[in-house]
N, C-alpha and C positions, 0 to 999 in steps of 0.2 A: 111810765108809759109801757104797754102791752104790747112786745111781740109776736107773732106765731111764725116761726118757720116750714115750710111745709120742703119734705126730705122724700127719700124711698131709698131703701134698700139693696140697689142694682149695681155690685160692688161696694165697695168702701168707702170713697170720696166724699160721697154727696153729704152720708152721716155727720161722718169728722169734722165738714166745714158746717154742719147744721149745730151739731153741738160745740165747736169750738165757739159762735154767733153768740152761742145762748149764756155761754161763759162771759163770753166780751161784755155782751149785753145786761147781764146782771151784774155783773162787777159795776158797770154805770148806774148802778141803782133800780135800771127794768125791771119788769116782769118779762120773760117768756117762757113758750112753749114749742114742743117740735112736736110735730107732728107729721103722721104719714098717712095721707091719703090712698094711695095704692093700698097699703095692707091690710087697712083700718076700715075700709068701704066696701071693698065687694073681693071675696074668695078669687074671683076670675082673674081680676087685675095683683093680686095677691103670687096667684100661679104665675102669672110672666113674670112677674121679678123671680121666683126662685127658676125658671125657665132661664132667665139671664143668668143668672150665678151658676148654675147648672154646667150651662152652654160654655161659659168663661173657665170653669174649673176642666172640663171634661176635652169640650173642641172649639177652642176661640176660634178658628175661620168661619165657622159657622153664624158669629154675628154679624157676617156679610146680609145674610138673608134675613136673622132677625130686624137689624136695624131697619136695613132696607124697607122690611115689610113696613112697622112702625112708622118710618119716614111717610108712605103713601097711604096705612090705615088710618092716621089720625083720629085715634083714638079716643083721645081725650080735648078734641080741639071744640067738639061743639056742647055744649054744658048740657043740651037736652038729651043726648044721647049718653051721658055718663053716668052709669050703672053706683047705684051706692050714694045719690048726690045728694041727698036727705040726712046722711050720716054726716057729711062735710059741712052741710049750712050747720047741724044742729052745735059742732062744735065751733063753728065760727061764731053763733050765737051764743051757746054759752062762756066762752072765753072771751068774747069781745073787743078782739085787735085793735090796737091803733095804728099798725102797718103792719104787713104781710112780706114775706121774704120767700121766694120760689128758689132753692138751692139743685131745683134737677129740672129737665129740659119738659118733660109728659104734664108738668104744674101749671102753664103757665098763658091757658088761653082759658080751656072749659074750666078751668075752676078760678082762673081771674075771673072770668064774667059769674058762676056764681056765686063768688065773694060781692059781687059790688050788686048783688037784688036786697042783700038783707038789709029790713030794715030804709030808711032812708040814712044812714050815715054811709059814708064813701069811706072807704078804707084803702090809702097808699098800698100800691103793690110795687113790688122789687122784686128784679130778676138777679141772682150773682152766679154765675157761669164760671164756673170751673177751668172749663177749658182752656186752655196757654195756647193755641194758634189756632187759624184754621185748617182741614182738611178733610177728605171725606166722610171724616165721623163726626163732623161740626151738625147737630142737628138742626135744622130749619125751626124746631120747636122750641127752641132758645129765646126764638126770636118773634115778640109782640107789640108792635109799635104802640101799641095804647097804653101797655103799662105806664110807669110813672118814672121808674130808671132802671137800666141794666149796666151790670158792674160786670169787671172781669179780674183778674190777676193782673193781664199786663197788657199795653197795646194791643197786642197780635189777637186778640178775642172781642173787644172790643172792632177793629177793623173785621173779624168777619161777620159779625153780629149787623155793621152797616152795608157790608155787603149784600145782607138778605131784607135788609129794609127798615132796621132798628133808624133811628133820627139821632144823628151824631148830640144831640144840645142834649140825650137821654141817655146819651155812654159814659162810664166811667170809669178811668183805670184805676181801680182799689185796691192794687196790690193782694197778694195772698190771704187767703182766711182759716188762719191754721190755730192749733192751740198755742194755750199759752207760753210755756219752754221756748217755743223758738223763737221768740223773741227776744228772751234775754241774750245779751251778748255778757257771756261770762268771761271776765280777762283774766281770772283763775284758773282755767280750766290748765289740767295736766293730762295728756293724752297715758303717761306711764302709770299714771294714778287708775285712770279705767281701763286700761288692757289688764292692771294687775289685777282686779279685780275678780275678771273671770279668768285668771290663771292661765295670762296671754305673753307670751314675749315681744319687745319693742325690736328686736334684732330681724323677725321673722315677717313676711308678707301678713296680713289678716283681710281677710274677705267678708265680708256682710252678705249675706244669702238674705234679700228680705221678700217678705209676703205682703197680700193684700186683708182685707178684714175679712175675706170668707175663706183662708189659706189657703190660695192658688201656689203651687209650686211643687219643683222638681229636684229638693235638696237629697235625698237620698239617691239620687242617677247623679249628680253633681258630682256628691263626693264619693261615692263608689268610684267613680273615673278617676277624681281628683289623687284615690289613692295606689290604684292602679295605675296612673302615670307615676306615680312616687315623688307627686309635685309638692317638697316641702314648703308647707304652709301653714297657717290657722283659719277656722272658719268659725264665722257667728251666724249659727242656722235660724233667725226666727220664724217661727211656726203660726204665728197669733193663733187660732179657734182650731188647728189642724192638729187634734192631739195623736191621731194616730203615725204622721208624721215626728211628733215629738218623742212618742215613746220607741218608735223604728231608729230616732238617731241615737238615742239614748244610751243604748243597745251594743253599739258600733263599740269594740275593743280598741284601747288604747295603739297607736300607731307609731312608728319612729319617724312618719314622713307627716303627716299630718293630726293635727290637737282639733277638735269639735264641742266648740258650746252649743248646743241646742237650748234655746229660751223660746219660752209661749208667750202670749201678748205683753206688751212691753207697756208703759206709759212713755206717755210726752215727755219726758225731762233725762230717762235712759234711751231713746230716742236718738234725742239730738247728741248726748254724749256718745254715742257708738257711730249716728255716721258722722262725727268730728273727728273719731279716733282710729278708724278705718282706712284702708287701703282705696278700698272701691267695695262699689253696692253691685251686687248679681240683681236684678228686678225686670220682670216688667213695668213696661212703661205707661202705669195707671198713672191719674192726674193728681191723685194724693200723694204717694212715694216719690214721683217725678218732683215733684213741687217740694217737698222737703230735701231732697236731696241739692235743688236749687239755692235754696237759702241756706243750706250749711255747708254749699262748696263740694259736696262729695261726691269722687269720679263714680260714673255708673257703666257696665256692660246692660246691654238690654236684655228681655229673654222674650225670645219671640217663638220658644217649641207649641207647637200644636197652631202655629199661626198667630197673626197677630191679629188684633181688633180693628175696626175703623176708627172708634173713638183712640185706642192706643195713638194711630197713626198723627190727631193730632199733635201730641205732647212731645212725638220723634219729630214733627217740622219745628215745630218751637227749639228743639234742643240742635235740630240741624242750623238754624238761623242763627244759633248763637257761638256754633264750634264747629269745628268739619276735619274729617269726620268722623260720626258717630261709630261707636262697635255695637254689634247685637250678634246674634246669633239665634240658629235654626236648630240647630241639634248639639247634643249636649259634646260631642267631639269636635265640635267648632269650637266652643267656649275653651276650653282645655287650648286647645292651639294658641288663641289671644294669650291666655292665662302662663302661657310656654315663650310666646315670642318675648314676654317683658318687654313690650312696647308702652308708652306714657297713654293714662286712662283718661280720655276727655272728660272734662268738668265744664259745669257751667255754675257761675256762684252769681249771683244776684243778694245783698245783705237785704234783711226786712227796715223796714223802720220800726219804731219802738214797740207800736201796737197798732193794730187796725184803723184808729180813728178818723181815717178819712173815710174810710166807708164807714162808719158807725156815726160821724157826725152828718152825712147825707142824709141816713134814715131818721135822724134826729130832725134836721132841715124839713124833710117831707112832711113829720107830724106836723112841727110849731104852725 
């Protein structure tokens, strides 16, 4: 059976959970494809996604206005009006899906409807929503009753999805859609075994500084403070695609108050060992790091400098509904304070099941 994922660019999540799909998916013997419409069809819609990342890297409060805008242009809701829409049949035509998977919120009207003109064969459409709760960044374009089903992580997305008009008999809680690694539960694992690794001691606090896929972040203001407090500690800086980041912590002279591993994109399986073996995760609160840190238990502070997003803000009610309360912070001298009082780090752990196959056997349901 032939999948197509259709994905974009706008942050990191949406990817992860597109090609985590296509792994699941061919492991079952599939075929699929991910594919991006937005980058793939017209330069225009190209520019807003690096417009997002942009905005996300440089002034997250400013996706008040992006979104917002989005929210009311509807851009992509009428398939006559969507620029590039000839590039999209022709790959739905040559790949010839037996279901379709919308893993981002702008997929899932105009290019449902021109998914189901080619041709006389109807092609299953699926929506899987990221999102962990509702809240102002929950987008209305999540949301199409016609589809065939819309999945989420966990209740709380699934309940806002019926809020805006989804048909509960069309929602489904599918648990997380992550790679492979966090799934296994390893009852091997030695926390002493991966701290020593990167030349860490078990006696000393350790902090996970993580990033997002387009290296959002502010590890070198961190830990400049971090050493200027003289807050004995260790820190695991990752950087994923932010080398100029990597080569500035690199750099940083050995210290008697503080130890720095700086690492660049990591895989799924160092991953889960680092936030298994960790104190607590510095992050903001994107829907993919959030989401991993959920399933492997590890306390997070948030990082909300430069503002936060609307979409952030859902993933902060999800994590408020499950613990209270949350720590975050606005400036990097807040964080430091937490980091000072050694107060206990809220966690929220939710274990996965084995593998995805309840969502995976839905989509299977849809074709037969």
């Amino acid at each position: 059976m032939k999948l197509l994922v259709l994905s974009a660019s706008t942050g990191g999540g949406h990817n992860m959970r597109a090609y985590a799909l296509q792994d699941w998916w061919c492991e079952k013997g599939g075929d699929c494809q991910v594919y991006q419409p937005l980058e793939n069809t017209f330069w225009g819609y190209k520019s807003g996604c690096q417009l997002y990342n942009f905005i996300q890297k440089k002034m997250p409060f400013l996706h008040y206005g992006y979104f917002n805008f989005l929210e009311l242009a509807s851009l992509h809701r009428n398939p006559g009006i969507i620029l590039g829409s000839q590039k999209f049949i022709k790959k739905i035509k040559e790949f010839s899906p037996d279901i379709i998977v919308s893993v981002h919120a702008h997929l899932n009207h105009g290019y449902f409807k021109l998914s189901q003109t080619i041709d006389s064969k109807i092609i299953p459409y699926v929506v899987y929503c990221g999102e962990l709760a509702d809240g102002n960044g929950f987008s209305r374009h999540w949301v199409n009753p016609d589809i065939d089903l819309f999945a989420s992580p966990y209740q709380e997305g699934c309940i806002a999805a019926e809020k805006r008009g989804m048909p509960s008999s069309k929602c489904l809680v599918a648990g997380p859609l992550l790679r492979k690694p966090f799934y296994i539960q390893d009852r091997s694992f030695d926390r002493l075994n991966i701290l020593s690794k990167y030349g860490l001691q078990p006696n000393l606090p350790v902090y996970l500084l993580g990033t997002g896929a387009n290296g959002v972040n502010h590890h070198p203001a961190i830990i400049k403070r971090l050493m200027k407090a003289q807050k004995k500690c260790q820190v695991i800086a990752l950087c994923g695609s932010n080398d100029k980041t990597l080569l500035e912590l690199r750099k940083i002279p050995p210290s008697d108050y503080l130890d720095v591993v700086a690492l660049s994109q990591v895989g799924a399986t160092e991953m889960v060992s680092l936030l298994r073996a960790v104190d607590l995760m510095v992050a903001r609160p994107g829907a993919g790091l959030t989401t991993e840190a959920i399933v492997t238990g590890c306390p997070m502070i948030f990082d909300l400098t430069g503002g936060g997003m609307p979409q952030e803000n859902n993933n902060l009610n999800f994590w408020k509904s499950k613990t209270s309360p949350i720590l975050s912070f606005y400036s990097i001298s807040k964080l430091i304070n937490i980091l000072e009082e050694n107060q206990p780090i809220p966690r929220v752990e939710i274990p996965l099941e084995e593998s995805p196959n309840l969502f995976l056997d839905a989509l299977i349901k849809l074709v037969e």
